[in-house]
C-alpha positions, 0 to 999 in steps of 0.5 A: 361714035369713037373709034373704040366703040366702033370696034366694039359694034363691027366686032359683035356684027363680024360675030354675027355675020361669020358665025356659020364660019365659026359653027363649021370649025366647032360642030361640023369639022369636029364630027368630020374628023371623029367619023373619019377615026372609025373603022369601016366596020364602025362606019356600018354601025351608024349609017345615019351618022353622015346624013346627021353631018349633012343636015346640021350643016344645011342648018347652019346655012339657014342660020347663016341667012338669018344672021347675015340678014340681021347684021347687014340691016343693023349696020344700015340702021347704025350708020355702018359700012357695010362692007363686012371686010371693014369690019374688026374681026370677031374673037372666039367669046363673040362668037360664044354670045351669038349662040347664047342669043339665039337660044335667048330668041327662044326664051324671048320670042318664041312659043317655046319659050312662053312657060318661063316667060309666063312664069317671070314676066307673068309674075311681074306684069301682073304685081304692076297691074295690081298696082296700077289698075287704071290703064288709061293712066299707065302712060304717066307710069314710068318704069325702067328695066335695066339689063332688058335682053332682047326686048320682050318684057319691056315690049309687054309692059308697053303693051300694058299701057306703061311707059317703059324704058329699057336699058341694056349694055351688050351690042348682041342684045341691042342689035338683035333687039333692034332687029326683032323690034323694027324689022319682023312685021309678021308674027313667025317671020324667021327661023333660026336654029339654035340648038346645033351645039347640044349634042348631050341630053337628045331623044332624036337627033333630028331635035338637034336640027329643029328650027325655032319660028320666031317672032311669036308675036309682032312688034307691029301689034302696037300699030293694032292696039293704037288704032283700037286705043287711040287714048293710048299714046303707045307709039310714045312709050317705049324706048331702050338706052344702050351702056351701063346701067350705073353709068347712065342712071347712077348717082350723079345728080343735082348739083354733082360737077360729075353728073351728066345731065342725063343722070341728072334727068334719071334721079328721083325719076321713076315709078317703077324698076322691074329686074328680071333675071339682072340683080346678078350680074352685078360685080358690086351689088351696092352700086346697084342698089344705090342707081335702083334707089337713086332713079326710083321716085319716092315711094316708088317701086322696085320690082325683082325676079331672078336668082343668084347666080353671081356671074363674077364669082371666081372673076379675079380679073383686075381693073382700074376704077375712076379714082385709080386704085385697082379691083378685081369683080370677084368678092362680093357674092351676098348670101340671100339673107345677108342680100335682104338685109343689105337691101333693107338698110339702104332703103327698102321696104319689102312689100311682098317677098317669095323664095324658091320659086323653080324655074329653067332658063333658056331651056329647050323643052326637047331636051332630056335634061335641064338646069332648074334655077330656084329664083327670088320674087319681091316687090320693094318701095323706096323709103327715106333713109 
């Protein structure tokens, strides 16, 4: 590991070790100082407003246990120092990704979160059964998931019997993945509190601090399915790359001085991508078509769930590319139709296609308001162009 990404890795485990520090300055000291603001007679109207402080903070202690636990297992499993001094310091937007994770924890791993997992990964799991009903035969079915999160869906597809290798960039979901994956045996081992910063939208303040059990169901139910379905190599069929999807599955290839050989080994690979929730994070959407149809086997199939929600638009960031001119993220945000179409000319067929499918994301269920996503749902196969 160089320098950088090692600064990369201590800086995204700073985030997580320190982020009772940064829920202090955020959510506690804010309260403080409106509380202290009031008059002593506005003080009596809200007698319940510094037990409330009290609680939110024993909460973010708890927090502290869980994420303090998590960092210091990681670092152990990355080869890190474990002393937290040595680490680089945690920016502001770290410590905003360790909120958002957990709040992934509760779409992914909880029973809070099994209605949107149902209705996406639902979806999906059921249009790969249809296609592969044999499930002795799974094993020989390689499916990839490129942006894999935190590891649930890639997890269910094994569980399926699939050969399943997910792919992710960011260092919160691969270290929590890491975590939940190898380290929580039992099914509800741990709680985490993930909703101390929605103060909008409460029926009782007590939901604010409600802990979340996590996991909802145990990695360690492979070892189960094993000992029952000995002919099901599962132990065998997962796995989870770390970096960029293009990068590492794109368009190097046979004969190609710039490939490496693990691109080389990715083209024409695969039976199945399955993009969840991933198609929009893309900064140039062709580049992803192309890696998707480059790894796909002939006449394989790509599987989509997800809206378009383009996350770069209104990024004017610039950057340099490989060839030395200079870009900026934002720019290519494609309507629906000009996407299908776009998706069909770089060939693709498409087999089965819905649209509007409403769902939420991350939702708490507690809650008095929510964000309602209208998401698209195909299923594609890679044809000669």
């Amino acid at each position: 590991m160089d320098q950088e990404e090692l600064e990369a890795l201590t800086k995204t485990l700073s985030s997580i070790y320190n982020f009772h520090k940064y829920q202090i300055e955020q959510i506690v000291k804010p309260r403080l100082l409106k509380y202290q603001s009031l008059t002593e007679e506005e003080k009596q109207l809200v007698p319940w407003y510094t037990k409330h402080t009290e609680d939110l903070k024993e909460s973010i202690d708890l927090n502290r246990q869980f994420c303090q636990s998590l960092a210091l297992t990681i670092a152990q499993d990355w080869n890190v120092d474990t002393d937290v001094h040595q680490w680089s310091s945690a920016t502001g937007h770290e410590y905003e990704i360790v909120s958002t994770t957990l709040l992934q924890l509760v779409r992914d791993w909880s029973d809070e979160g099994k209605a949107e997992r149902e209705l996406n990964y639902g979806k999906i799991i059921h249009e790969l059964e249809l296609l592969f009903p044999d499930k002795s035969s799974r094993k020989d079915i390689k499916v990839l998931v490129p942006g894999c999160g935190l590891g649930r869906l890639v997890m269910e597809l094994v569980l399926c019997g699939f050969w399943t290798q997910g792919n992710e960039i960011s260092y919160h979901m691969l270290l929590t993945s890491n975590y939940i994956l190898n380290h929580c045996q039992f099914p509800y081992s741990n709680s985490v509190f993930p909703f101390l910063f929605k103060s909008s939208h409460l029926v009782k303040r007590l939901f604010q601090v409600r802990p979340v059990a996590i996991p909802d169901l145990s990695p360690f139910v492979i070892n189960e399915l094993q000992t029952k379905e000995p002919e099901i190599p599962y132990h065998d069929l997962m796995s989870i790359t770390a970096g960029s999807f293009i990068d590492l599955y794109g368009l190097g290839s046979a004969g190609d001085a710039s490939a490496t050989p693990f691109q080389e080994s990715n083209a024409n690979s695969f039976s199945v991508v399955v993009t969840s929730y991933f198609l929009d994070t893309a900064s140039n959407i062709i580049d992803y078509l192309k890696t998707i149809y480059h790894c796909l086997k002939e006449e394989g199939y790509w599987i989509n769930f997800g809206p378009l929600l383009w996350h770069f638009e209104g990024d004017l960031n610039s950057y340099q590319q490989e060839n030395g001119s200079i870009s900026i993220k934002k720019g290519l945000e494609l309507s629906r139709e000009d996407l299908v179409e776009l998706i069909k000319t770089m060939g693709f067929e498409f087999i089965k296609h819905e649209s509007n499918i409403e769902t939420s994301y991350c939702r708490d269920i507690k809650s008095l308001g929510s964000f309602t996503f209208k998401c698209e749902f195909w299923v594609c196969r890679k044809i000669k162009v």
